[in-house]
N, C-alpha and C positions, 0 to 999 in steps of 0.2 A: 533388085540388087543381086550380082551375084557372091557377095561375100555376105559375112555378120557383122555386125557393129553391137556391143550388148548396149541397153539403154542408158546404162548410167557411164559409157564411153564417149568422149568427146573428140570430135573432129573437124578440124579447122576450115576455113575456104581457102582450096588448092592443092586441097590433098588426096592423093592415085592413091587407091586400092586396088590392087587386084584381085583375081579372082579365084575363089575358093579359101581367100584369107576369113580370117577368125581374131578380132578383136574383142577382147573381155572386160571383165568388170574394171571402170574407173582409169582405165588407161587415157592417156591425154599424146591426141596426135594433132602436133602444128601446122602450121600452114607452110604450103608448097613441100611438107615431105612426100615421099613414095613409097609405100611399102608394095614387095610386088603379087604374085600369084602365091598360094597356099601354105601362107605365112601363119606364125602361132604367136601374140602379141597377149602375155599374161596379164593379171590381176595387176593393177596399179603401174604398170608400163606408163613411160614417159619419152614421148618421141620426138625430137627438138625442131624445131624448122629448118625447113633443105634439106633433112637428113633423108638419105637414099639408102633403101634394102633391097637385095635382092629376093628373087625367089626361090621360098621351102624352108624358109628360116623360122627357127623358134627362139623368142623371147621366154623364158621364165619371169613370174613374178616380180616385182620392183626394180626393174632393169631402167636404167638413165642411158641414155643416148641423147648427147648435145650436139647443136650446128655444128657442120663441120665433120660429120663421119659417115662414109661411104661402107656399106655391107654391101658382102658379095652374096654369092648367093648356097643356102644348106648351111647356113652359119647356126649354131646352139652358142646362147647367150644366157649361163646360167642365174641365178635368183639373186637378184641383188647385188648383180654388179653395175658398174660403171663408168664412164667415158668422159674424158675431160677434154673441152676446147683452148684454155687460156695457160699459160704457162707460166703467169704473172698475176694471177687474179687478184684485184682491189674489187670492193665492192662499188666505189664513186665513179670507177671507168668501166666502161665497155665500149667499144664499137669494131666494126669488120678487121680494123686493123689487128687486132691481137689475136684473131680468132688461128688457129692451126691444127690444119684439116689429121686427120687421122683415114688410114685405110685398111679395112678388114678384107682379105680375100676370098675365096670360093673354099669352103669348107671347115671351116676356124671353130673351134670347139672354145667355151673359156667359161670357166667354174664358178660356182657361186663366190659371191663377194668379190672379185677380183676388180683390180682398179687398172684401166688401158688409157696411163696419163699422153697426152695429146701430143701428135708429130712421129705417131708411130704408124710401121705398115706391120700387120701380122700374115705371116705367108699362106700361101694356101695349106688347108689340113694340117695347120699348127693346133698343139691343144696348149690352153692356158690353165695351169694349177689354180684350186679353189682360194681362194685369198692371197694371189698373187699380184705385186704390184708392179705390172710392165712399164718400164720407162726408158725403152730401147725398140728397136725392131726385130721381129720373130721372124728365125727362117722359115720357110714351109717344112712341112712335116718333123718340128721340132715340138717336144715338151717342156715347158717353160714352167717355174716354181720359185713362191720365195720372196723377199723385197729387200731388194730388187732382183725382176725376175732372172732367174737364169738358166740355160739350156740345160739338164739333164740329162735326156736321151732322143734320138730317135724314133718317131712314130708313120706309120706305115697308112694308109689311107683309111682302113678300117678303124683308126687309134687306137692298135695294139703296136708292143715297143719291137722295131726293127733289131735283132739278134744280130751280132755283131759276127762279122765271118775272123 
C-alpha cells in the first residue's frame, strides 16, 4: 500500500485512497468514497458514501462529512465540524430523493465546529469562521462568521484580510 490506514480505521469495499494519504485512529470511510493523494483524515473522522475529496486536504479530528459532498482539493476541515445532506430531516424517511449535494472548492479553509448546512457551494480560498453556521453560498476568497454566516471581509490566497484600497 502506498498510503496508511491505522488498525483500528475502517474501510468499506469501493473505496480510492490515494496516495501518500494517512488515515488515523477510528475514522469510518464508506463505501464507493474517494479520498485522493496526501490527504490527513483525523482521529474519529467519518466519511459518508460517495463522498469525494480532493488532493492535500486535511481533516481534523471528528469531522462528518455526509453523501452528497464534493471537496476540492488543499481543503482544511477543522475539529469538529460538519456537513449536512437533508434539508428536511425525519428520522422514519430517507432516500436519494432528499439528499442535496453540497460543493467545497479548491482551497476552502473552515473552523472548528462549524456547521455547512447542505445546498451550499463554498468558493475557492473562502475561510469559514469557527462555529459558523453556513446556510448560503460563500464567495471565493471571502471570510464568513456567525449564524448565520456572514461575509466580513476579504481574504487574499494566503488567508490573510485583503486591505481595502
Amino acid at each position: 500500500m502506498d498510503y496508511f490506514v491505522h488498525p483500528t480505521a475502517v474501510c468499506d469495499d469501493g473505496v480510492k485512497i490515494g496516495k501518500g494519504t494517512k488515515i488515523w485512529h477510528f475514522v469510518h470511510v464508506c463505501k464507493d468514497a474517494q479520498i485522493g493523494e496526501n490527504c490527513i483524515l483525523g482521529h474519529c473522522v467519518y466519511i459518508d458514501q460517495g463522498v469525494k475529496i480532493g488532493n492535500g486536504c486535511k481533516f481534523q479530528n471528528n469531522v462528518n462529512v455526509y453523501h452528497g459532498v464534493t471537496v476540492g482539493n488543499n481543503v482544511f476541515v477543522g475539529p469538529n465540524a460538519t456537513f449536512t445532506n437533508d434539508m428536511y430531516p425525519r428520522a422514519e424517511v430517507w432516500d436519494d430523493s432528499r439528499l442535496v449535494k453540497t460543493e467545497v472548492k479548491d482551497g476552502v479553509s473552515i473552523g472548528a465546529g462549524a456547521v455547512i448546512v447542505c445546498g451550499v457551494t463554498l468558493g475557492e480560498y473562502c475561510i469559514v469562521g469557527a462555529g459558523a453556521v453556513v446556510t448560503k453560498d460563500v464567495p471565493a476568497y471571502s471570510l464568513v462568521v456567525g449564524n448565520p454566516a456572514k461575509v466580513i471581509k476579504k481574504v487574499g490566497k494566503d488567508g490573510l484580510p485583503v486591505k481595502d484600497n
